[in-house]
C-alpha positions as CSV (number, residue, x, y, z in Angstrom):
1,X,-42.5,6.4,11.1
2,X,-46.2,6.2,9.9
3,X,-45.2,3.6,7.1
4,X,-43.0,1.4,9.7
5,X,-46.6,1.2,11.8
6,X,-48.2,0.1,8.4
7,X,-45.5,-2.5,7.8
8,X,-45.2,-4.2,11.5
9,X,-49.2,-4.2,11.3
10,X,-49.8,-5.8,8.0
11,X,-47.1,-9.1,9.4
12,X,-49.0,-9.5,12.2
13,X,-52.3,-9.3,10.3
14,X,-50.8,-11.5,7.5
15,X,-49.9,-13.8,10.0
16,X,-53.5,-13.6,11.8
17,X,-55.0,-14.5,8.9
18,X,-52.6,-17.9,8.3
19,X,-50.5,-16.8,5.7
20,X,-46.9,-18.5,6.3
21,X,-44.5,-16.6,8.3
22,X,-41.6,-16.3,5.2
23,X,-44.5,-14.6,2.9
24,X,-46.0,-12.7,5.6
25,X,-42.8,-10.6,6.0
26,X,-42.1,-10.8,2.2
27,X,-45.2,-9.4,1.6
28,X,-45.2,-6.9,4.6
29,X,-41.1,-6.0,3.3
30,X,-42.9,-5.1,-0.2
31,X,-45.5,-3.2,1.1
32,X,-42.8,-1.3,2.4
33,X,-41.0,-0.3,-0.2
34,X,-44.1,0.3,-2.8
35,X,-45.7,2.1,-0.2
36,X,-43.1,4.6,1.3
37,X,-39.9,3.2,1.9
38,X,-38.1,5.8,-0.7
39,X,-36.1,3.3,-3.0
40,X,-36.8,1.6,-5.8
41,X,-38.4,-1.7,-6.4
42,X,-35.1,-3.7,-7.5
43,X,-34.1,-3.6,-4.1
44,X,-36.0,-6.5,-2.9
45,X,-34.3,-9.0,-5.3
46,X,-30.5,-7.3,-4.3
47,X,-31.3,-8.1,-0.9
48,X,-33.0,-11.3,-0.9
49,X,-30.0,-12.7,-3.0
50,X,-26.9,-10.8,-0.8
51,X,-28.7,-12.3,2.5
52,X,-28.1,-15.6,1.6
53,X,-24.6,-15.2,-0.5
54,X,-22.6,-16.4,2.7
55,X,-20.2,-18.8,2.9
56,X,-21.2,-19.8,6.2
57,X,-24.6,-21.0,4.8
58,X,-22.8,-23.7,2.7
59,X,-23.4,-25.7,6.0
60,X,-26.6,-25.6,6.2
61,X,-27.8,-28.3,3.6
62,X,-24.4,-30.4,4.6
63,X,-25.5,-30.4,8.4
64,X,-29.2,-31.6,7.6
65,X,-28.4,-34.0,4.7
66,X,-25.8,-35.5,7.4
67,X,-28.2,-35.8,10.3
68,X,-31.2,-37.4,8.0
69,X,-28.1,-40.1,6.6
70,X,-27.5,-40.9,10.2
71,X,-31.5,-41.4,11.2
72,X,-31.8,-44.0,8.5
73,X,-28.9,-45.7,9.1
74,X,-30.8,-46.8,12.1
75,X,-28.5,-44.6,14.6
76,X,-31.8,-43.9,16.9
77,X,-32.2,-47.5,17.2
78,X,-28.5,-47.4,18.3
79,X,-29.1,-45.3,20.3
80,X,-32.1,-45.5,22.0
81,X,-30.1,-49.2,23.1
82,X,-26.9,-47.7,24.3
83,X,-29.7,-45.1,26.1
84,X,-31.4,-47.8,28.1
85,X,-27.9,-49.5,29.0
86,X,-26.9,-46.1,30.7
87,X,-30.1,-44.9,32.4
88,X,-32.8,-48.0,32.1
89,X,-32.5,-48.9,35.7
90,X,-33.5,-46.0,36.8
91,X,-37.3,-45.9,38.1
92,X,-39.0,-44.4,34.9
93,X,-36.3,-46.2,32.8
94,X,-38.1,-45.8,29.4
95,X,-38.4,-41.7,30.1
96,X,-34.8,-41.2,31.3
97,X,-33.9,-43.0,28.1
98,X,-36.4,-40.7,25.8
99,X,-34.3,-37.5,27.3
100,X,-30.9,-39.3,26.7
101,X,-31.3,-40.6,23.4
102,X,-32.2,-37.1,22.5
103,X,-28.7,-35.5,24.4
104,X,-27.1,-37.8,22.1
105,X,-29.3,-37.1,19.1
106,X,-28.7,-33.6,19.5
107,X,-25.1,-34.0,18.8
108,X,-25.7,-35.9,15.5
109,X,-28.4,-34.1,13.7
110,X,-29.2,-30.8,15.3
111,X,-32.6,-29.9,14.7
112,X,-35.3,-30.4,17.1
113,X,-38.1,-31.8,14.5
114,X,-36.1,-34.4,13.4
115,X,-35.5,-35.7,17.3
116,X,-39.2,-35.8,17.8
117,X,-40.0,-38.1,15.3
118,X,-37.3,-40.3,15.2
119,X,-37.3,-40.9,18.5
120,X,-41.1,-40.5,19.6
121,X,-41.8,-43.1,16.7
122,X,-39.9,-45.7,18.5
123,X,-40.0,-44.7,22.3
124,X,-43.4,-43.5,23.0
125,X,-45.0,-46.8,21.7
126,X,-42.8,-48.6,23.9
127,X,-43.2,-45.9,27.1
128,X,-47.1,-46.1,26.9
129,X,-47.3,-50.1,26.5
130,X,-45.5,-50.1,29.8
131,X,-47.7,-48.2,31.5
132,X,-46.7,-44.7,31.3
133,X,-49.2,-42.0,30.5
134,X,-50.2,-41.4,27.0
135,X,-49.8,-37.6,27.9
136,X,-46.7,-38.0,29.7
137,X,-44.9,-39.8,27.0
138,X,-45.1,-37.5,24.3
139,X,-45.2,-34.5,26.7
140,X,-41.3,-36.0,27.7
141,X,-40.8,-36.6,24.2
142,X,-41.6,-32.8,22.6
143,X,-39.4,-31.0,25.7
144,X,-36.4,-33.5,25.4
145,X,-36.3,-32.7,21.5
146,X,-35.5,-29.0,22.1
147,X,-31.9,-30.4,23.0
148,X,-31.6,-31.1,19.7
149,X,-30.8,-27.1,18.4
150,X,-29.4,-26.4,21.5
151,X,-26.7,-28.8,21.7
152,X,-24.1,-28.7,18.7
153,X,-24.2,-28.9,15.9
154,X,-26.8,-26.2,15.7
155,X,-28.7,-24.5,12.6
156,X,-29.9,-21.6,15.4
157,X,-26.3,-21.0,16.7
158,X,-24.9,-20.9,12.5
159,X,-28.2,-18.1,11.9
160,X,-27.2,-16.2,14.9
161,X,-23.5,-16.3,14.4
162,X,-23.8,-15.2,10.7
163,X,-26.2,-12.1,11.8
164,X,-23.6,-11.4,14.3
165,X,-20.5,-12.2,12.8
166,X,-19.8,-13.9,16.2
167,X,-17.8,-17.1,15.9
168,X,-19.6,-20.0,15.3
169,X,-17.3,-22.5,16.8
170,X,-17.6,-20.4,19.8
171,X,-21.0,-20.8,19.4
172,X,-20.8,-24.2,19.2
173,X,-18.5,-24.7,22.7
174,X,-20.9,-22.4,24.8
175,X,-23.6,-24.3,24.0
176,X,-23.0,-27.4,25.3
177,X,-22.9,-27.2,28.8
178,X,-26.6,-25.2,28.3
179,X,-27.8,-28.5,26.5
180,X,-26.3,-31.0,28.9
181,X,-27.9,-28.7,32.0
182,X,-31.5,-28.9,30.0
183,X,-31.2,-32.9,29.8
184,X,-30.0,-33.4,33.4
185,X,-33.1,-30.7,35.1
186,X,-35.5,-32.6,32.6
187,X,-34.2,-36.4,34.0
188,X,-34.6,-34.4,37.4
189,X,-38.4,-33.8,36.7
190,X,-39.1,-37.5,35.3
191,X,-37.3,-38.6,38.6
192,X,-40.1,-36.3,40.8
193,X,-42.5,-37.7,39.1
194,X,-41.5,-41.6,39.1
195,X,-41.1,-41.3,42.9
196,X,-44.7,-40.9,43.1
197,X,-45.5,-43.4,40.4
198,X,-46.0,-47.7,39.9
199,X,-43.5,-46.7,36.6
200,X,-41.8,-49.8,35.2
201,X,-37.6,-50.2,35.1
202,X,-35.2,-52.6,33.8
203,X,-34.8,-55.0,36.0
204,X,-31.6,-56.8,35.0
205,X,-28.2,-55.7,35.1
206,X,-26.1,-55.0,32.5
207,X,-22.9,-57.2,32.2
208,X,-19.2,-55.4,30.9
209,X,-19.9,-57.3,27.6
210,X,-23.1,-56.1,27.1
211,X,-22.2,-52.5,27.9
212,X,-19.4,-53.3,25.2
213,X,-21.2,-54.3,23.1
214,X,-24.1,-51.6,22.9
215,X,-20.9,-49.0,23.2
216,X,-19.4,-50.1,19.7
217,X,-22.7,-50.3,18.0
218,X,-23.4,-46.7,18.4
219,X,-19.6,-45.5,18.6
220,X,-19.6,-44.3,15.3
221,X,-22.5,-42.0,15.6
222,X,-21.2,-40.4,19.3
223,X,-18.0,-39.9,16.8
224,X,-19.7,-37.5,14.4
225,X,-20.2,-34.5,17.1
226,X,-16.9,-34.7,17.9
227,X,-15.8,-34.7,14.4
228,X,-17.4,-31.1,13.9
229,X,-16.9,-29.6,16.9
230,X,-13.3,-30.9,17.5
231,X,-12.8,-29.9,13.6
232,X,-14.2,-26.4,14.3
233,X,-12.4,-25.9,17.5
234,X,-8.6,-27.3,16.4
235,X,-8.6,-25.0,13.4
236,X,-8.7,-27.8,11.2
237,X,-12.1,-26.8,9.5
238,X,-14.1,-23.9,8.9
239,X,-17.8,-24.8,10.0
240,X,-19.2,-25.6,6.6
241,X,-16.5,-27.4,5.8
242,X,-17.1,-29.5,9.1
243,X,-20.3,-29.7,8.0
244,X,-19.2,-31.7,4.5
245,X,-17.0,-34.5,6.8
246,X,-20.0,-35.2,8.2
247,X,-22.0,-35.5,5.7
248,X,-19.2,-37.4,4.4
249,X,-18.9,-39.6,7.5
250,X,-22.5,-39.9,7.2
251,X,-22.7,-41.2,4.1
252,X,-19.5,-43.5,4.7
253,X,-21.6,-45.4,8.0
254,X,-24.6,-46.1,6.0
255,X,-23.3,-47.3,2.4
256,X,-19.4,-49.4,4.3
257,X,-19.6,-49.6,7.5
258,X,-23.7,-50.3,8.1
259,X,-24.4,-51.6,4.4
260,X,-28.1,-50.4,4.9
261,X,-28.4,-47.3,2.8
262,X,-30.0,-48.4,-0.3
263,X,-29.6,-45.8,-3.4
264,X,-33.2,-45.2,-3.6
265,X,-33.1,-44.1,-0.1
266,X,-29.9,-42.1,-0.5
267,X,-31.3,-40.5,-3.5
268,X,-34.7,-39.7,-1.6
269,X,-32.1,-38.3,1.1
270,X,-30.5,-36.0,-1.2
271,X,-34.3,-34.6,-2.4
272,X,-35.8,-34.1,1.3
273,X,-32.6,-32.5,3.0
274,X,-33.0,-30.0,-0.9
275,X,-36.4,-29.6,0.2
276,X,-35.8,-28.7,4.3
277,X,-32.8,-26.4,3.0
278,X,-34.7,-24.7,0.5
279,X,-37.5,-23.9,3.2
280,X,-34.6,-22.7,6.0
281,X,-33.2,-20.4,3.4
282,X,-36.4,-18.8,2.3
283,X,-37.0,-18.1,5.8
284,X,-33.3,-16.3,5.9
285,X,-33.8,-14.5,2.8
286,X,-37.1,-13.1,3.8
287,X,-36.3,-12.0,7.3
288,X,-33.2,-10.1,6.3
289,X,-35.2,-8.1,4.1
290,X,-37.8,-7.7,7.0
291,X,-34.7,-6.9,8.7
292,X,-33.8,-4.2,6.4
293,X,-36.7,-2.8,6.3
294,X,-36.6,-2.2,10.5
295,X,-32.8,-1.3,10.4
296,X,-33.7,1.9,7.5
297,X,-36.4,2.8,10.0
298,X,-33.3,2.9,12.6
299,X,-35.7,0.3,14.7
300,X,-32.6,-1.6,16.7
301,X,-31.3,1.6,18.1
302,X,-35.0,3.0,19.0
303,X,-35.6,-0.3,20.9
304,X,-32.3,-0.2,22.6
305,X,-32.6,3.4,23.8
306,X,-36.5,2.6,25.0
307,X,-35.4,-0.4,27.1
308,X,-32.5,1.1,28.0
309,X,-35.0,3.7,29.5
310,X,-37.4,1.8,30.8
311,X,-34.0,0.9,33.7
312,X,-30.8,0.9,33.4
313,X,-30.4,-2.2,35.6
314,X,-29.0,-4.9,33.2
315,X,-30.6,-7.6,35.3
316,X,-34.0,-6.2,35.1
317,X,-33.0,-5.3,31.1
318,X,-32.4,-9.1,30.5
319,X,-36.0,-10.3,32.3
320,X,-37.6,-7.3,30.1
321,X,-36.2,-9.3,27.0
322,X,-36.6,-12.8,28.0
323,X,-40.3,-11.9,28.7
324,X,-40.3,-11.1,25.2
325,X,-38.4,-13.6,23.5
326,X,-41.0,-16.2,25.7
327,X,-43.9,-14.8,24.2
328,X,-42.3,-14.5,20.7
329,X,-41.5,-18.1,20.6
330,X,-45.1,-19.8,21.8
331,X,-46.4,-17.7,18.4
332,X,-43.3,-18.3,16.0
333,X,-41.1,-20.9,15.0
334,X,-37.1,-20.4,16.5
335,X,-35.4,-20.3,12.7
336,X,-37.3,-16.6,11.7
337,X,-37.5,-15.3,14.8
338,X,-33.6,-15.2,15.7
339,X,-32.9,-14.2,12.3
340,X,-35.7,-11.0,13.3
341,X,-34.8,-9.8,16.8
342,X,-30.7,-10.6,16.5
343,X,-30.1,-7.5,14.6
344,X,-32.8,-5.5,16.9
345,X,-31.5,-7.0,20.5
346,X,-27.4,-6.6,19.4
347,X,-27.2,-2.9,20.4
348,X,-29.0,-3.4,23.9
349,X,-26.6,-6.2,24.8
350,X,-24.0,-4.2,23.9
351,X,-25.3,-1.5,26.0
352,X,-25.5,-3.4,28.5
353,X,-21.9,-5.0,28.3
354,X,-23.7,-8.6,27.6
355,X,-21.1,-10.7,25.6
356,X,-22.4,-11.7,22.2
357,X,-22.0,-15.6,22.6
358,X,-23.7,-15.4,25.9
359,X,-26.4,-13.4,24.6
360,X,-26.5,-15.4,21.5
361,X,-27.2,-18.8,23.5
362,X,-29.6,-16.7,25.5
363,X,-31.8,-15.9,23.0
364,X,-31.5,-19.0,21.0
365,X,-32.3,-21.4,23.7
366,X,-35.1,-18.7,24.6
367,X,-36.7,-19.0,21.3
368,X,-36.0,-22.7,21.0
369,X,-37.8,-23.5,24.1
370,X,-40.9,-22.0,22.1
371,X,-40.6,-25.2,20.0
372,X,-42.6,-27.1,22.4
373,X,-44.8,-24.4,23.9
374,X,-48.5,-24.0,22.7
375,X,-49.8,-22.5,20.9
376,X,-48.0,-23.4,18.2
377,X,-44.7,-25.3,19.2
378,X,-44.5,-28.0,16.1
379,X,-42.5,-30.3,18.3
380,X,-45.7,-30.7,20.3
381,X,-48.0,-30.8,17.7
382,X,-45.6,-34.2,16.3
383,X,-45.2,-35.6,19.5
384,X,-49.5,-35.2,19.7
385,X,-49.7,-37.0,16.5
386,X,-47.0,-39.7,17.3
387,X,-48.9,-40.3,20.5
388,X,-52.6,-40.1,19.4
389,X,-53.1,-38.1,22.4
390,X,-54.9,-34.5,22.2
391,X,-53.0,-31.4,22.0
392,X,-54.4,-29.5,25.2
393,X,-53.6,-32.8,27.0
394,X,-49.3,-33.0,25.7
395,X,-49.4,-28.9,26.2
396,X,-50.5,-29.2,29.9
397,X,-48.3,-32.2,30.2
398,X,-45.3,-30.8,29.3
399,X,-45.2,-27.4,31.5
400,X,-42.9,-29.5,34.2
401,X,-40.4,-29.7,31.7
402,X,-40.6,-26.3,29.9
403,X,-39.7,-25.0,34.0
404,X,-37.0,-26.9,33.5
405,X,-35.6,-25.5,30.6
406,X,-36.6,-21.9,32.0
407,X,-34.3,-22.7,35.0
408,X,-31.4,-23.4,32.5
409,X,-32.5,-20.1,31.0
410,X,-32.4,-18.5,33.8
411,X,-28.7,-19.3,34.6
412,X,-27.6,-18.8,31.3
413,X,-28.7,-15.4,31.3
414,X,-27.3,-14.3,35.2
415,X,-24.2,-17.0,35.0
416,X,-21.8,-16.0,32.3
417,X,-19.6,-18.7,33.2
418,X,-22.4,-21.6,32.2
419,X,-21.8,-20.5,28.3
420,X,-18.3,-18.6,28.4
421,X,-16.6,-21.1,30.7
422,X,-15.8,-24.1,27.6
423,X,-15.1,-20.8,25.2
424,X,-12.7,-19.2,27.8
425,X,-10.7,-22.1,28.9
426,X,-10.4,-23.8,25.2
427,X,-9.4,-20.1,23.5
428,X,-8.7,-18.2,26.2
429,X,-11.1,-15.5,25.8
């Protein structure tokens, strides 16, 4: 027990001292086995390579190569038009549209970083020119991008479902009435808040053509979720091989249908979405060593039993580890720290009689909330930087909207039915 104190104290001390989560528990894994762990040094290479070797991962690189084809086939253009057709007339327009824009963004690329930038680079320009606060606007911005991994397709939901061996397509289905339900309480917040406000709407109506028109610019992008999560669900595809029509489809919009995907750009494509897998698998193959490590020092069944202790109430049990899971995700980023406490939070649920896809979406949307959540939420830090506003400023501007996805959290955690109901009435289970 003495050498799993040493090893949990040198990550956090690693990471105190700004070394990089993945070699933080690399090097705390290491220290591990050198120092104590009673096996021999080849086992760090076995299980970095076997953590990865899943087929399931093959969708990894195909999801984000297909969501960065569909940003620069100017989709959040297309979007952020068809947006503004729906909601603009609402007092506030420009804000409802920002949350919108990123429902539907969610769908198409699934990662939260990628939201805030394409669509703070466009929208909060436009929100502060007309008046809205330079806080505000990114503050809306950062907490409406943490739809993006929440509703499907989702990088989190793959990680969680491979740790689990839960389905992911049932991941897929239970998430989306969680994502619509963090979109709607967000609009619900801007609303509060334009009440009270001088905040500028579109005026004009819309006309049947013009909703028509913006409708068939951006139908082929509102096609691609369906694609994967109709593919998944029918049987038709496994998820990574959903996740290679896409990038198919992807690649099909922007070099026939668009004409605006240049080779140079498709070949630059290709590099970054190498570059953003490389990093996600690192992350994978370091925290199922770190995993390892916890699972020989019998940690998940220790933690279990001590919560478990603490009350036997599961209500009170699921506060104790949403508590946790809050404070985890303001200090680490939502990919490594699923991939940590899945394997250690699995035997409490079950102890508890907590069904793995609801606990699943529980925890995911727990740590992905962190994502915009000082002090180090990187989808706040971008939206800062888009906006040219401070950090302190977007943090304290954004706590409206992080209540907002707490209140989803909280009904996702006491409501089975608001992640099992799409699940139960599509398989039956």
């Amino acid at each position: 027990m003495d050498i799993l104190y040493f090893v949990v104290i040198s990550f956090f001390v690693f990471l105190l001292l700004g070394v990089p989560v993945t070699f933080s528990l690399l090097a705390a894994s290491a220290g591990y086995v050198f120092f104590g762990g009673g096996t021999g040094s080849n086992i760090i290479p076995i299980k970095l390579m076997r953590s990865t070797d899943a087929f399931v991962f093959l969708s990894v690189p195909l999801f984000v190569l297909a969501g960065r084809l569909m940003n620069q086939t100017g989709t959040t253009e297309r979007l952020v038009n068809f947006s503004d057709v729906l909601v603009g007339r609402l007092k506030g327009g420009l804000a409802h549209v920002t949350i919108v824009v990123s429902m539907f963004f969610g769908g198409c690329t699934g990662t939260a970083l990628s939201d805030v930038s394409a669509v703070g680079t466009v929208l909060i320009p436009s929100m502060v020119k007309k008046g809205f606060p330079r806080p505000f606007s990114a503050a809306v911005t950062a907490a409406a991008s943490t739809m993006g991994p929440i509703i499907p397709p989702s990088i989190a939901y793959i990680m969680y479902g491979a740790i689990s061996n839960v389905s992911i397509g049932d991941m897929f289905l239970a998430g989306i009435i969680p994502g619509v339900l963090v979109g709607v309480f967000q609009m619900v917040i801007v609303a509060l808040y334009a009440k009270n406000s001088d905040w500028p709407r579109r005026e004009r109506k819309v006309t049947a053509s013009e909703f028509l028109s913006s409708l068939k610019q951006v139908s082929w992008a509102l096609v691609l979720p369906v694609l994967i999560i109709g593919g998944i669900v029918s049987g038709f595809a496994t998820p990574t091989e959903a996740a290679a029509i896409a990038a198919c489809y992807s690649l099909a919009i922007g070099l026939v249908i668009y004409r605006n995907l240049p080779l140079r750009t498709l070949l630059s494509e290709f590099e970054e979405s190498a570059i953003e897998t490389g990093s996600v698998m690192v992350i994978v193959a370091a925290a199922a060593l770190f995993g390892w490590v916890l699972s020989m020092e019998q940690v998940p069944v220790k933690v279990a039993e001590w919560i478990v202790g603490i009350t036997s109430s599961p209500w009170q049990v699921l506060l104790l580890i949403n508590i946790a899971l809050l404070v985890l995700g303001m200090f680490m980023d939502s990919a490594p720290a699923i991939l940590l406490v899945t394997p250690i939070l699995l035997p409490v649920f079950d102890k508890i009689g907590i069904d793995p896809i609801q606990a699943g979406i529980m925890t995911c949307v727990n740590l992905i909330t962190g994502l915009a959540t000082p002090p180090v939420g990187c989808c706040l830090f971008a939206a800062s930087v888009i906006s040219g506003e401070s950090f302190e400023k977007v943090s304290l501007a954004t706590i409206p909207f992080l209540m907002s996805n707490l209140l989803v959290l909280i009904l996702i955690s006491y409501v089975p039915s608001v992640t099992l109901f799409i699940p139960r009435v599509i398989f039956g289970h």
